[in-house]
N, C-alpha and C positions, 0 to 999 in steps of 0.2 A: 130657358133657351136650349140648354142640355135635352128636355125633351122635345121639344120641335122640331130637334135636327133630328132625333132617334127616330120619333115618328116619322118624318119625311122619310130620312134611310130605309125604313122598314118596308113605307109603301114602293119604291123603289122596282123596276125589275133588275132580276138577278145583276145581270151584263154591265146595267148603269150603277148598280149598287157595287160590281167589281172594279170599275171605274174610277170612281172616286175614291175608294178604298186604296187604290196605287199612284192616284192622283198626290193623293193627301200624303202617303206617303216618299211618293217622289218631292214633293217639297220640303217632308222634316230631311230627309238624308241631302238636300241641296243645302237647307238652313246647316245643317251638323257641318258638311263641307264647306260653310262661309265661315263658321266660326273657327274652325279649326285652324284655317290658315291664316286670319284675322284678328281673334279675339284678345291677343297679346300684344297687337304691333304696335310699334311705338309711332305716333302723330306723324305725318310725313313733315318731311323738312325740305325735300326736293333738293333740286338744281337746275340752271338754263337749259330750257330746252335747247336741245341742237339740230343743223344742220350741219348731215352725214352724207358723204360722198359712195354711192355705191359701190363696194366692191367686185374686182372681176365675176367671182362666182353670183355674186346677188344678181348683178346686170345681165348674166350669161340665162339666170334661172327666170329672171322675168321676161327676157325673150321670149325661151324654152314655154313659158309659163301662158302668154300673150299668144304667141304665133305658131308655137309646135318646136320641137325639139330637133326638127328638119333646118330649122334655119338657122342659116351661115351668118356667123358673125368675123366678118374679116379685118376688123381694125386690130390693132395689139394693143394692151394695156401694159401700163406704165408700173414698175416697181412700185409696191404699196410701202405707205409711209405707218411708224409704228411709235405709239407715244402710251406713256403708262405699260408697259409691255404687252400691247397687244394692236392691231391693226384694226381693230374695230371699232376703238377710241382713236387711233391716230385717223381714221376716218373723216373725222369731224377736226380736226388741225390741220390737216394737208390742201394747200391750195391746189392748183387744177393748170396745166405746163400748157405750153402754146401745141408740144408734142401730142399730151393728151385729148387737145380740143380737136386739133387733126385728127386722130384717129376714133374719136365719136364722130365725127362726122365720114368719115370711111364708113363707119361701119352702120349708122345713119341709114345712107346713101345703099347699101347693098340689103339692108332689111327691108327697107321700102320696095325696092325695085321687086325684091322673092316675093315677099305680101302680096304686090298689088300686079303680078305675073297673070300671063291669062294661064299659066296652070294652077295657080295658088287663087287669083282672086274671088272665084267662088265660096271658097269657106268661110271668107269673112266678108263676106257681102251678100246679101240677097236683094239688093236694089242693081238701077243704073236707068243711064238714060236708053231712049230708043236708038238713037244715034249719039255714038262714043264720041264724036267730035263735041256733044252739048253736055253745056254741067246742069246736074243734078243737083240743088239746092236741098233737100227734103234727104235724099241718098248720102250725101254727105255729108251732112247734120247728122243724120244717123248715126254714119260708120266712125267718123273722129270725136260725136260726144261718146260712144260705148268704147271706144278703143282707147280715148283721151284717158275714161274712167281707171282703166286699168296700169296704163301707162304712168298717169300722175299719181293713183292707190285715192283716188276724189273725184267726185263731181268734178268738171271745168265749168268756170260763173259765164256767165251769158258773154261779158262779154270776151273771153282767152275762147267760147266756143266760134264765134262772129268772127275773132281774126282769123283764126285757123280756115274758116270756111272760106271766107273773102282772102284768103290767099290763092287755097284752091280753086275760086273759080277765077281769079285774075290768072293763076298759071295755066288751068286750061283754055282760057280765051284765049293764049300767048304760044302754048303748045297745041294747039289742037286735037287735044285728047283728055276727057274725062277723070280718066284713071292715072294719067302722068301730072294732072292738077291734082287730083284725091291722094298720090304717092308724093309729092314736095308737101301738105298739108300732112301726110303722114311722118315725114324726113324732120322739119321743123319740130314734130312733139317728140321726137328723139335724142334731139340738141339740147332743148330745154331743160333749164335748170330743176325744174319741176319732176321731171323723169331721172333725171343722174342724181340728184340730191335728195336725200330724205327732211325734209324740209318740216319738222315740226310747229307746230301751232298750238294755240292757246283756245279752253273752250269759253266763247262768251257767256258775259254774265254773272261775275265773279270777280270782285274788285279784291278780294285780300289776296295776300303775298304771294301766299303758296295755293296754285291753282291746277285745276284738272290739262292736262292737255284735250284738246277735242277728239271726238270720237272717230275720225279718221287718222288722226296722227297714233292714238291707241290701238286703232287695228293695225298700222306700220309696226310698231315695236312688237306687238304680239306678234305677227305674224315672223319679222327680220330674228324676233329671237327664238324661236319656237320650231320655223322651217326654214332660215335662211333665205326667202323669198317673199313679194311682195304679197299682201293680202289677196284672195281670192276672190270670187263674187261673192259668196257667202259670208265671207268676212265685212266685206263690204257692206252688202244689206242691212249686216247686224247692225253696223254704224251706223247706216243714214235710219233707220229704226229708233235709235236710241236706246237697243238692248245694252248695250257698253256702258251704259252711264251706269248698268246697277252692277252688284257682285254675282248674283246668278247670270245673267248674260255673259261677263265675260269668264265665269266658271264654265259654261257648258262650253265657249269656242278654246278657251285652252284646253278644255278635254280633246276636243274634235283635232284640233293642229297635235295632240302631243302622238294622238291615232294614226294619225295622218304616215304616209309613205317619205314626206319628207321631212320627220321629226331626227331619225336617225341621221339621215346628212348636216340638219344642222348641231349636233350633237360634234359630228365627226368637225363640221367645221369649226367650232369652238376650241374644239382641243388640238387640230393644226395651226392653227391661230398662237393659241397658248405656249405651243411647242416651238413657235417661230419656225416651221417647216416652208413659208416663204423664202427663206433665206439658203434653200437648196439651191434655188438657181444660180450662187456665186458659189456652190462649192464643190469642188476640185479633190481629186487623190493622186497623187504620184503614179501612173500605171506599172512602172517600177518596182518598186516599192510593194502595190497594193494591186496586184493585175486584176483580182476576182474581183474587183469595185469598180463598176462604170455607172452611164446613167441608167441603164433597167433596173439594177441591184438597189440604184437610191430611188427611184422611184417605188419599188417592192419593200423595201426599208420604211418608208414612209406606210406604206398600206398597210405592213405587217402592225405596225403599233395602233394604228388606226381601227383596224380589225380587232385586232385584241382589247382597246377600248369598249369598244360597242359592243362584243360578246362579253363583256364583262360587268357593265357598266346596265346596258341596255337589256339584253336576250338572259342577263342571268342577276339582275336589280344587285349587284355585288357592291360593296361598301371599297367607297373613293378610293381609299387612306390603302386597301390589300392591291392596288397597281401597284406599287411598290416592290412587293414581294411576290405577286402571280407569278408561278414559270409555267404558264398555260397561253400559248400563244398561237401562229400561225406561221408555215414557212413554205416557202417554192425551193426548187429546184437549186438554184443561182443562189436564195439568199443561205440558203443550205452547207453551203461551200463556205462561207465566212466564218456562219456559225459551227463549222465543221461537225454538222448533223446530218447522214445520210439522210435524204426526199427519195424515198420508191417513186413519185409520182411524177414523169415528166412533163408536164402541163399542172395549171393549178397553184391551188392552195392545200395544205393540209395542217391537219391540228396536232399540235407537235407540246408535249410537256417534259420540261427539261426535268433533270435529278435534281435533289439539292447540292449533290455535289459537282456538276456542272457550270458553277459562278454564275449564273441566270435567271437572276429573282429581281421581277418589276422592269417597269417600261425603262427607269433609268441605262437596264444593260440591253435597250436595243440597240443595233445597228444605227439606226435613225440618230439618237440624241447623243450615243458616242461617234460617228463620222462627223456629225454637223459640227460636235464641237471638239472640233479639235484640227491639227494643221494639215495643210494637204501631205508633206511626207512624215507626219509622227506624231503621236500623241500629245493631250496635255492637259494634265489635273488642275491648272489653273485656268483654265476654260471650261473644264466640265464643272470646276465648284464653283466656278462663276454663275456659271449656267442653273447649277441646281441650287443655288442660294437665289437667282431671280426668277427661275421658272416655277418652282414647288414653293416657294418659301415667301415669295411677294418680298424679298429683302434684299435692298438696293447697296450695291459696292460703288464708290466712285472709280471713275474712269484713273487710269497712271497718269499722273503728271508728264509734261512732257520733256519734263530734264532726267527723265529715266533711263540710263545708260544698259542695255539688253546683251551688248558684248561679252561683257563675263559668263554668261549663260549660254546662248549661243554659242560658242568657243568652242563648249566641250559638248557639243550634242553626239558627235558619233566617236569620243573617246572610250579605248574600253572599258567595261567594266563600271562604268558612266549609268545611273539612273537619273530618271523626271525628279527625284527627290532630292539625290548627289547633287544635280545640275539647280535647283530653286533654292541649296539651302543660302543662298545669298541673299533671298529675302526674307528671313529671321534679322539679318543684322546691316541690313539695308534701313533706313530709316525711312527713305519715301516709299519702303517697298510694302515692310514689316506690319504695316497698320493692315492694310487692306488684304495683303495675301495670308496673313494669320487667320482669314474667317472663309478663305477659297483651296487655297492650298490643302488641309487636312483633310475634308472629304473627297477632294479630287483625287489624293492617291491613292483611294480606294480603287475607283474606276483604271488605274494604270495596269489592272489584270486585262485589259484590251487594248490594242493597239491602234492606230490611226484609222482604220478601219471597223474596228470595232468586234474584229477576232479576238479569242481567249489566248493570252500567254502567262508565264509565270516567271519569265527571266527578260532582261533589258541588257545587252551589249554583253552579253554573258553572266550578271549579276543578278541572283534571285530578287525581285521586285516585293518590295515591302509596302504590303496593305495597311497597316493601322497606322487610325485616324481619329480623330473627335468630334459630334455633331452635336455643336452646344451642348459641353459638358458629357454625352454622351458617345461615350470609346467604342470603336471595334478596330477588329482586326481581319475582316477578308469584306468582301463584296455582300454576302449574305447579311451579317452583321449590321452594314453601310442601311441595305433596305427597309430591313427590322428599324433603323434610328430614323429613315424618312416616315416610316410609316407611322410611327408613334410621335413624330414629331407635334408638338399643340400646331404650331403654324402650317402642317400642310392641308388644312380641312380650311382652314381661315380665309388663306391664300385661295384655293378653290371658289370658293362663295364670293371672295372679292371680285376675281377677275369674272366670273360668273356675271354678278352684275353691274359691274364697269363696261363689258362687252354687250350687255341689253341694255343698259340707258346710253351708250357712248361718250361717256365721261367716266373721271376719278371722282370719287365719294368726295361730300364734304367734311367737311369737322363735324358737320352735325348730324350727320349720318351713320357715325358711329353706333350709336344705337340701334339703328335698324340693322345693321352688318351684323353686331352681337346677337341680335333677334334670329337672324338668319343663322347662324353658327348653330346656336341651343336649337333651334328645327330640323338643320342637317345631322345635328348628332339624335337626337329624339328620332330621327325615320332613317337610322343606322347607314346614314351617311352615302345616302343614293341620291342620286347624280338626279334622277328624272322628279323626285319630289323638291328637291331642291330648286329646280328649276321652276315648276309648279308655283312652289311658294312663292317663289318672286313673280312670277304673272299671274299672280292673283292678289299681291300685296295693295295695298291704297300707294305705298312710297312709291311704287312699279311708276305711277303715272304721273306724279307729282311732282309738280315745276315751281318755279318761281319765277315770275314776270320781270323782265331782266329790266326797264322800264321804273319797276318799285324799287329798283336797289339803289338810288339815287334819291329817291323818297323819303327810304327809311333809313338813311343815314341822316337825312334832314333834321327826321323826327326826333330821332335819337340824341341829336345834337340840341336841336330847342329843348328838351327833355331835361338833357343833363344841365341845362345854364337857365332853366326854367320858364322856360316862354312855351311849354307844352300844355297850357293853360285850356 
């Protein structure tokens, strides 16, 4: 055999003989890349597929994405709901307000109208009739199965293509215009649950437990976690192809989205997510108090860490665990002032790296995560260690009882000589206090070197402010110290990978999914703990897609039951 293919090669011309030569070798280095991220993982054990409620920015991008980034979206979206610490899982639990169906339907109603405009409606039409009063059957089949396509991330079945069309031409028999029936047929696939929802499926064909999702719900999650937006046409294709069913298929489209221009935005939106930087829009500073903090400041607050992400993260493959400790950041003008760092430049951004002795090492001493947590006129280390025992650390505090008396604390906040530490030691010997502020309290006084705004100080009412603290078992004593103990912490790489893929399947992990998290942990450290391999691995994992048919869970509890009292015979 060995020589029939030599000889074939031989007789060969050169070109074809180079050919195949890169051919053969573009598949061993595919196969090396299937094994690589594959050939350890542990069996998937899945969970329910979900249906996920579009987030603003998704629903904003698949507009942007569908119609041009010209068109206006005028409805307002409703406060996102956040479960597991993250909004991308509370996604998939947040029901849908009477508020919010009003304003899909606003904004509905104003995308159709721009679309199907006689200045817009040539770009997405090359049909229509002779006379705009008559409908076009053939024209409108066209425009709502290809636009349907993209709007629902599927095919529409024959027959969700028929109604949509049979509305269209009943409204323009009724409206006397073509294009005012093709825009309520357009308005309708807007409202549909199909478009606001990401609406996962199962691939037929497969009766055990744990099964594939279909290869259109597989280009959704690739695509929602990869770009933050819905699948492409190319993505698309890939599915109704059936390249997706294999690991080479969906290895070459995660290469292509991780290429892509909008890999980095969902990157960023991952980690604003993470950050709970949603929760800007309820927060307030005393101008008083804090005059150089308004909303430009928090808005530039939020980009500086963001920024500093994705340069760190992205543009320079930098390992997770060193945000921590970076004092390599970005600043404007305004945010310049807080962090009381001359900006030369009045417009802009510019790259600004702090000393070490500057108290400014890791995302934890931005602006952003110290104003967000903390009160509008003052600080407070039991919100920030709140904050970084659940953001970094995936490690849940329960909420104060609600017989907890705050007066004695309160009392003394602007007594002299009074600190955050003077003022909390009541909950050492507080009993409903003592449990929960013993694990928030000690790294939060770390951060008490910034104020409610998020400026450096080193006295409180007159009295020098005392930094040390303990991060599980782990002492320091200034703010530097505090970053060194996040960054070596075992659980903040953990935490990372979790919310990583709690945020691309839109659920919390199961019990039995443990193992695959573990898998994932020893890969992020093995590829020194980069964000974009990490991410990789899991869109190209088998668990990535792997469900359990919610249908069998009533089955196999069945089985289990005739099993154990012996009638599984």
């Amino acid at each position: 055999m060995a020589n029939r293919v030599s000889s074939l090669m031989a007789n060969m011309p050169i070109p074809a003989r180079q050919f195949v030569v890169f051919a053969i070798m573009g598949l061993m280095l595919a196969f090396a890349a299937v094994m690589l991220f594959s050939s350890d993982e542990p069996d998937p054990e899945g969970g329910p597929p979900t249906v996920r409620r579009l987030t603003e920015e998704q629903y904003r991008n698949a507009i942007a994405d569908i119609f041009g980034p010209e068109t206006e979206i005028t409805g307002r979206f409703e406060r996102p709901f956040r479960s597991h610490g993250l909004v991308a899982v509370g996604t998939g639990a947040a029901g849908i307000s009477p508020f919010a169906v009003e304003q899909y339907e606003v904004s509905a109603r104003g995308i159709a109208a721009s679309v199907l405009s006689k200045k817009r409606r040539a770009a997405f039409l090359d049909c229509g009739p002779k006379n705009e009063t008559e409908f076009d059957a053939a024209c409108a089949q066209k425009f709502l199965g290809e636009t349907g396509r993209l709007l629902f991330r599927r095919p529409l079945s024959q027959d969700e293509l028929s109604g949509f069309v049979g509305l269209s031409r009943s409204a323009t028999g009724q409206l006397g215009s073509f294009y005012a029936g093709l825009e309520l047929g357009l308005y309708s696939m807007l409202i549909a649950p199909d478009f606001l929802f990401r609406i996962e499926r199962v691939a037929a064909g497969n009766d055990g437990a744990i099964v594939e999702l279909d290869a259109y719900s597989k280009a959704e999650r690739l695509s929602f976690f990869l770009t933050n937006a819905p699948p492409d046409a190319e993505l698309l294709d890939a599915a109704a192809s059936g390249s997706l069913d294999g690991s080479w298929g969906v290895s070459r489209q995660v290469s292509r989205l991780m290429d892509s221009e909008r890999y980095p935005e969902a990157v960023r939106s991952f980690f604003a997510d993470m950050l709970e930087f949603d929760d800007f829009g309820e927060t307030s500073k005393d101008p008083q108090i804090y005059p150089a903090f308004n909303s430009v400041v928090a808005g530039e607050a939020q980009e500086q860490t963001l920024k500093t992400i994705e340069d760190h993260l992205l543009e320079n493959r930098g390992d997770y665990r060193d945000l921590f400790t970076l004092r390599d950041t970005f600043l404007t003008r305004s945010l310049g002032v807080i962090y009381k760092t001359p900006i030369p430049k009045r417009e802009g951004w510019q790259a600004v790296r702090f000393q070490p002795d500057a108290n400014r090492a890791g995302i934890q001493s931005h602006v952003a995560f110290l104003a967000l947590h903390s009160h509008p006129g003052r600080s407070s280390p039991t919100l920030r260690g709140y904050a970084m025992r659940k953001i970094f650390l995936c490690q849940e505090v329960p909420d104060p009882p609600a017989s907890v008396n705050f007066t004695a604390i309160e009392e003394h906040v602007d007594k002299a000589n009074v600190t955050a530490r003077d003022r909390l030691d009541i909950h050492s010997t507080e009993p409903s206090c003592a449990g929960c502020h013993k694990v928030m309290d000690p790294i939060g006084f770390a951060l008490e070197a910034y104020d409610g705004a998020g400026s450096h100080r080193t006295h409180e009412n007159g009295s020098l402010i005392d930094l040390s603290g303990d991060l599980d078992g782990q002492a320091f004593a200034s703010t530097n110290d505090l970053a060194e103990a996040l960054r070596n912490h075992p659980e903040t790489p953990r935490c990372l990978a979790q919310r990583m893929y709690t945020s691309a399947v839109g659920r919390d992990i199961t019990w039995k999914e443990r193992y695959y998290l573990d898998w994932l942990i020893e890969g992020f450290a093995d590829d020194d703990y980069q964000v974009p391999s990490l991410m990789e691995r899991i869109a190209t994992s088998d668990n990535f897609f792997a469900v359990v048919r919610p249908m069998d869970q009533p089955a196999r509890r069945v089985a289990k039951n005739n099993a154990a009292n012996g009638d599984g015979q």
